[in-house]
C-alpha positions as CSV (number, residue, x, y, z in Angstrom):
1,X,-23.9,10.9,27.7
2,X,-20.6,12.4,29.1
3,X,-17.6,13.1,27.1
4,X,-15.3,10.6,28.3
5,X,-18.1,8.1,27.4
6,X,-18.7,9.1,24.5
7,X,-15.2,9.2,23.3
8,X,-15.6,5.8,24.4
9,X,-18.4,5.0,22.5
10,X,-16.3,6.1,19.5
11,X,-13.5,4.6,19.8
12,X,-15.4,1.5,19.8
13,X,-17.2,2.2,16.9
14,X,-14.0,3.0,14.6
15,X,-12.2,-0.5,16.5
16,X,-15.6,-2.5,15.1
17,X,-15.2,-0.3,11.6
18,X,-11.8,-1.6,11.2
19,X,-12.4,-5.4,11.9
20,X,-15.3,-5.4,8.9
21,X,-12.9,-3.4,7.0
22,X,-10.4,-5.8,7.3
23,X,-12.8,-8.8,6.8
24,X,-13.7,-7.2,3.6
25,X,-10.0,-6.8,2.5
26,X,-9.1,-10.1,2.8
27,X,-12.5,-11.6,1.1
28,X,-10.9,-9.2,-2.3
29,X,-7.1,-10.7,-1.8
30,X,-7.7,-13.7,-0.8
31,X,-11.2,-15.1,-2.2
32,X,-11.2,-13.9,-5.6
33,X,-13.7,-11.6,-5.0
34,X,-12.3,-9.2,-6.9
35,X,-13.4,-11.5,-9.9
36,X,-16.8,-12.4,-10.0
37,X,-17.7,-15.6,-11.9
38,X,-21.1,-14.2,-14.1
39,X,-22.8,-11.6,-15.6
40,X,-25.7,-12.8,-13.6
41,X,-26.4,-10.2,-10.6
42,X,-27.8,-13.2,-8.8
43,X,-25.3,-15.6,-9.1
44,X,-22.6,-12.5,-8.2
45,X,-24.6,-12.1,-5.4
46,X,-24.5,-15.7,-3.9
47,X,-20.8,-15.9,-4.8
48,X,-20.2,-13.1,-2.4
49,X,-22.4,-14.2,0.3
50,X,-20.5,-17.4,0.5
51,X,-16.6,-15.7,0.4
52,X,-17.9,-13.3,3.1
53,X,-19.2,-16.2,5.5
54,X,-15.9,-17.9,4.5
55,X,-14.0,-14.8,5.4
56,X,-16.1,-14.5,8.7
57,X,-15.7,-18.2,9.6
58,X,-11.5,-18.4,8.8
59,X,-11.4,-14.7,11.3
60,X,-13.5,-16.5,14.4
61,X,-10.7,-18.2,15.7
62,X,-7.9,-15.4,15.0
């Protein structure tokens, strides 16, 4: 691979590292996932499946 590809390949690579950064950030502010509802692991873990397909739904149309 030549440099100025891979510099592209990078740069592509942090852009897509930002945007599930971002998606993640606004699941904690704005989703209350910062709070989990239960003790159970389980129950934590559906909780957050469901605010991060929220979260990836409300970004598709940005």
């Amino acid at each position: 691979m030549s440099s100025p590809d891979r510099a592209a390949a990078v740069g592509h690579w942090y852009r897509h590292r930002t945007t599930v950064a971002n998606i993640f950030r606004d699941s904690k502010l704005g989703a209350a996932v910062r709070r989990l509802p239960s003790g159970c692991p389980r129950v934590n873990l559906a909780w957050m499946l469901g605010v991060l397909l929220a979260a990836t739904m409300a970004a598709w149309p940005h």
